[in-house]
N, C-alpha and C positions, 0 to 999 in steps of 0.2 A: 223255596229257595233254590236257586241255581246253582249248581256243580261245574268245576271245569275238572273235563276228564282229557284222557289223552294230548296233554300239549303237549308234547316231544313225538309223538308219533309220524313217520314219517310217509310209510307207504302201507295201503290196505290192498289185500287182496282176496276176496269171494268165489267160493269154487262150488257148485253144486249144493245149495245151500235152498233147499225147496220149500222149506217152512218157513222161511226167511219174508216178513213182507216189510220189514221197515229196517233201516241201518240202523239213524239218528234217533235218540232219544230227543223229548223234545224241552225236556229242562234243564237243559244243559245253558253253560253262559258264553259268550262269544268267544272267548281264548280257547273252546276246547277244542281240538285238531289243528293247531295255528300252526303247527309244522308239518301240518301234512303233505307230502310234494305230492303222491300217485295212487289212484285211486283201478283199480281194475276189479271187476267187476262181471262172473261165467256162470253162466245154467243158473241162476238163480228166480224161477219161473212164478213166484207170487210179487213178487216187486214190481210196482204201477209206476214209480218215480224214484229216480235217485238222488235229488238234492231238494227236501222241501223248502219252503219257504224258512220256515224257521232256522234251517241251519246254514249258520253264518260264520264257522270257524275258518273254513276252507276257502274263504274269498282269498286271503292275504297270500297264500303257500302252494297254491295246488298246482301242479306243473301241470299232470297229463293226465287224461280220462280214458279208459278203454273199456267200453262194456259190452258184453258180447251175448248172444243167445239166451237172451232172458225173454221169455214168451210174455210177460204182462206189461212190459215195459211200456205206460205210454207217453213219458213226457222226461226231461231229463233236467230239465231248471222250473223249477215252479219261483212263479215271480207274484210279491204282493202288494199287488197294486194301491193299496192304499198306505203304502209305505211312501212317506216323503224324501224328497231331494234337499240335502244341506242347499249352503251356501256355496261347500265346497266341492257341488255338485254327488254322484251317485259313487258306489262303492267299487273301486277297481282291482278286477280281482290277474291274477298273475298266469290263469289257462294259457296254456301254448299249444296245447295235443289236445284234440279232441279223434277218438275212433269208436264208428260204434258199427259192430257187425251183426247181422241177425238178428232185428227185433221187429216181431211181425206187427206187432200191435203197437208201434212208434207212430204217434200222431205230429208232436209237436217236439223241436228239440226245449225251445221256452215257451211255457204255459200261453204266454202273452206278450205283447212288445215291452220289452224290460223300460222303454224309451229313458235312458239315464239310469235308475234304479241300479242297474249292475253295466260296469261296462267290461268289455273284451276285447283292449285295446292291444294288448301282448300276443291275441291268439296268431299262430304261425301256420298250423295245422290242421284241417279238419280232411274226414273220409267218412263218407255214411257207404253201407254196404249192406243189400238187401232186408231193408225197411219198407215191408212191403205198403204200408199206410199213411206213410209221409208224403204231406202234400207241397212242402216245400223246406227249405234250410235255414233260412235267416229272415229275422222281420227286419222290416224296414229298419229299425234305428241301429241295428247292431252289422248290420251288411253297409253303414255308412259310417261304421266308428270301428274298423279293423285295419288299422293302417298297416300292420305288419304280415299279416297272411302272405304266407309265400306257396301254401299247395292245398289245391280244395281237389277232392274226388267224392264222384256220386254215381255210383256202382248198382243197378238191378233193383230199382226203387220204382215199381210198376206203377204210383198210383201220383209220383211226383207231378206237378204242376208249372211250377216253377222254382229258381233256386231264392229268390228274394221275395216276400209274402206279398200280394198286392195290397194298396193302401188307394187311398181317393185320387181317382185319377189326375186331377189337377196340382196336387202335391206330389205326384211319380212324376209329373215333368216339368218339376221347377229345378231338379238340379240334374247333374251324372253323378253314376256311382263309380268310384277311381279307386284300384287298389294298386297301391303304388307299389309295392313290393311282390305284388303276384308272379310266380315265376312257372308254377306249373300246376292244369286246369285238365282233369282227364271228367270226363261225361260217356257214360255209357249202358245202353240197353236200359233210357227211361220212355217206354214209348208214348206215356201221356205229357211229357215237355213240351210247354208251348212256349216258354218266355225263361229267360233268366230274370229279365226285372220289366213288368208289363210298361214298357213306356217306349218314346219314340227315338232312341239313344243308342250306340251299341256302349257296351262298358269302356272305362279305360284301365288300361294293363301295363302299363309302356317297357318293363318289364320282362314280359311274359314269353318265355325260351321254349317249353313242354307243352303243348297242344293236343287233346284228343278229344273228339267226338265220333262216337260210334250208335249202331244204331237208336236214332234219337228223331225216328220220321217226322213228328211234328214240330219239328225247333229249327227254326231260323237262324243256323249258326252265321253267316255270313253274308253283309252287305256289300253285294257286287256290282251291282250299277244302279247308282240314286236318278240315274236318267229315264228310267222304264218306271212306266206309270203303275205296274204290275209291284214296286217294289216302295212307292210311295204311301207312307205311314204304316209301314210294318213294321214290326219288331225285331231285330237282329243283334244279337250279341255281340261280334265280334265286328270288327272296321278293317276290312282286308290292308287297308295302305298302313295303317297302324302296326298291324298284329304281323303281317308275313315277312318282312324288312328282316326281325328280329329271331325268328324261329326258328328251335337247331332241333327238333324233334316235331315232327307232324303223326298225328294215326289218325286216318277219314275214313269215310267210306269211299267207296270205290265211284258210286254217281258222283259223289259233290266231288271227286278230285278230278272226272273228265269234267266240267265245269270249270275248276280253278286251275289246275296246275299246269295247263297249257296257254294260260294268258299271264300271271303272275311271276314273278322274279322272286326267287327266295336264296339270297347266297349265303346266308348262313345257316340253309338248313341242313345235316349233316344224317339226320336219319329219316324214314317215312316208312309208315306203314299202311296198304291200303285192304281193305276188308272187303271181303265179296266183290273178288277181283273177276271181272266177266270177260273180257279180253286182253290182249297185250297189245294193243292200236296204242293204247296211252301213254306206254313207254320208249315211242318214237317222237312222242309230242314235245316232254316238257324235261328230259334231261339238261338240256342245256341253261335253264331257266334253273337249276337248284345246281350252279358247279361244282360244289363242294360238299354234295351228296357222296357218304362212305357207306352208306346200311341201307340196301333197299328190303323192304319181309312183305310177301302178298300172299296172303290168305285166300284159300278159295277151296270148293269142295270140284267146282265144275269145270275148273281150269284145266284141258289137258295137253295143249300147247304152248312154249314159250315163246318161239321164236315164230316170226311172220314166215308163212309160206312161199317160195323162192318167186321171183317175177314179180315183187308189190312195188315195182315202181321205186320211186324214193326211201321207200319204208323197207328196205331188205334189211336185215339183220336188226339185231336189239339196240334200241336208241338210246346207252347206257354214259352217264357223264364221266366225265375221264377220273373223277377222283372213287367212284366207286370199287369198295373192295369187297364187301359181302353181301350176298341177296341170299335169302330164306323164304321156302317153302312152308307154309303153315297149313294143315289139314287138305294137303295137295294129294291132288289125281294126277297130276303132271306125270303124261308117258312120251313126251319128246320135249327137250332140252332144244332142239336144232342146232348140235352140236357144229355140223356139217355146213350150219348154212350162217357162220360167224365165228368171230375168232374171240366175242366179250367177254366168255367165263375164261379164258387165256389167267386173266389177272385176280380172279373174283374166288373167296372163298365162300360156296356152296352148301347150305343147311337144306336138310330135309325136315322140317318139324312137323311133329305129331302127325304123320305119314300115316294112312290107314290101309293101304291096299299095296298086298305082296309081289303087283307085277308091277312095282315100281323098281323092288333090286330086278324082274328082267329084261324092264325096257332102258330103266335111266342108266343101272350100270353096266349092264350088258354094250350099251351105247358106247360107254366111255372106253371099256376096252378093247372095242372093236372096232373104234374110231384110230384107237391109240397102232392095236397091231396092224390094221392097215396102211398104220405107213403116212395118214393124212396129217397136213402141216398144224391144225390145230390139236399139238401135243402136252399143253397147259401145262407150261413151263414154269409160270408163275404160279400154280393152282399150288393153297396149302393143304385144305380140308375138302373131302366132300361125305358128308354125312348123313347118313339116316337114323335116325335117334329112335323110329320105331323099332326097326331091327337090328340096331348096334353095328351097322355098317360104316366103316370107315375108310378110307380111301386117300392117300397122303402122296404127293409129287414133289418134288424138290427140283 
């Protein structure tokens, strides 16, 4: 006989719970957890799966999933397949959040392609974050039945593949995958990525404001010229003419952005971030091309100069677009500014972030105030901030 237990219950939470291998009892009756909205889920290290098959109270209620650092983890929806589809088709359940952090032994997020069986048409949300065994994020039926996802992130997932399962090539290129409300997509540090969805397409986003991809060596984020034989029948995610129009936040890396951002127009894009920044030739290129760039941040360990060295021709001073107001240094060696040989930090407020070496207060600041007591005309009258966050240096002009 079936019990229903817990139907008022709303939120569970699992903290260190090591002897733990199973939640759900399995004779329980479908009402039980029907109000459950949030499920979280820490260090509990015998637990292979969090929603077997059997348990079905949680379709109707559950808001959000968060399961974190659980070492046995391999599967998070177990689907049974030999479970039929009504008339009124499969059972749709209410998930909006999905986050799952640190689970080494995450194989599959569903057992199997739910195909109908369960749908996640509500989901908003998903972040996977250092799953070291997961080969990919969504099977086929369920990456084409999310019409509301608005933010996927896929964070230090070494053994990833792709983000859509591959399926028989001749059904991967009967349609496109179109997430209409996508609005922000960060990718980062999966270096077996070869495909978001194996087929000849890039996605559609029409939506989609927040962009990142970082290192992700084998993945074809961007179809740049369908005229180079070099680029015919390859796989590429994203549709540059699509995707750059609409973009108010970019982070690339530093190759693909000498690549793109000195042929492309982006006027609504408002911040960029570029990674393993190797020179500053780039930032005489494509300023004018993003006008309404306010946040520049370049990451670099090797970077020791800003400013181009005096006599370059056309390219003297920082090639900076007129609405910019903050640029940041991120894990900077930067020991000249080239305060002297331009007037752009005049209006720019100045971050030092995560700064690692101490003859940066006495080249960068030393500069600034001996640029200042000399007397010379760039007295950065508009400067608010300039900061070093590793040594608590601050620096404020009015």
């Amino acid at each position: 006989m079936q019990v229903c237990i817990f139907p008022n219950l709303e939120e569970i939470h699992l903290t260190k719970m090591n002897m733990l291998t199973d939640i759900w009892q399995t004779k329980v009756s479908v009402d039980s957890f029907s109000s459950l909205i949030s499920v979280k889920i820490e260090e509990c290290n015998k637990l292979d799966k969090i929603f077997p098959s059997h348990m079905r109270g949680w379709f109707e209620s559950l808001d959000n999933l968060k399961v974190y650092l659980c070492n046995s983890v391999e599967v998070i929806f177990e689907i049974n397949n030999s479970q039929e589809i009504d008339e009124f088709g499969g059972i749709d359940t209410n998930l909006q959040v999905i986050i799952l952090e640190d689970l080494p032994k995450l194989k599959q997020l569903w057992s199997t392609d739910p195909n109908g069986i369960l749908n996640f048409k509500k989901l908003r949300t998903i972040e996977v974050n250092s799953c070291d065994e997961l080969k990919n994020l969504f099977p086929v039926s369920v990456a084409k039945d999310i019409p509301k996802l608005e933010h996927m992130s896929v964070l230090y997932c070494f053994e990833m593949e792709e983000i859509v399962a591959s399926q028989d090539e001749l059904e991967a290129n009967k349609d496109l995958l179109v997430f209409p409300e996508l609005t922000s997509v960060r990718l980062h540090r999966l270096p077996d990525l070869k495909y978001f969805y194996k087929k000849k397409y890039p996605i559609k986003c029409p939506k989609l404001k927040e962009l990142s991809v970082t290192e992700c060596e084998k993945l074809k984020a961007f179809l740049k010229d369908t005229t180079k034989t070099t680029d015919k029948g390859r796989n590429f995610v994203f549709s540059i003419e699509e995707v750059f129009p609409n973009l108010e936040y970019m982070e690339i890396d530093f190759k693909e952005a000498q690549e793109l951002l000195p042929k492309y127009q982006m006027q609504r894009l408002k911040e960029l971030s570029l990674i393993s920044v190797e020179s500053v030739d780039l930032l005489n290129q494509f300023p004018y091309r993003t006008p309404n760039l306010e946040k520049l941040k370049l990451e670099s360990y090797g970077l020791k100069v800003l400013a181009p060295k005096a006599n370059n021709g056309r390219q003297k001073g920082l090639g900076i677009a007129l609405q910019l107001k903050e640029l940041i240094f991120s894990n900077s060696n930067i020991k000249d500014l080239g305060f002297e040989r331009g007037q752009v930090l005049q209006r720019l407020e100045v971050s030092f972030a995560y700064t690692e070496f101490l003859r940066l207060d006495d080249n960068i600041i030393k500069q600034v105030w001996d640029d200042t007591h000399r007397g010379q005309q760039n007295n950065f009258g508009y400067l608010k901030r300039l900061r070093s966050y590793m040594y608590g240096i601050a620096v404020k002009q009015r």
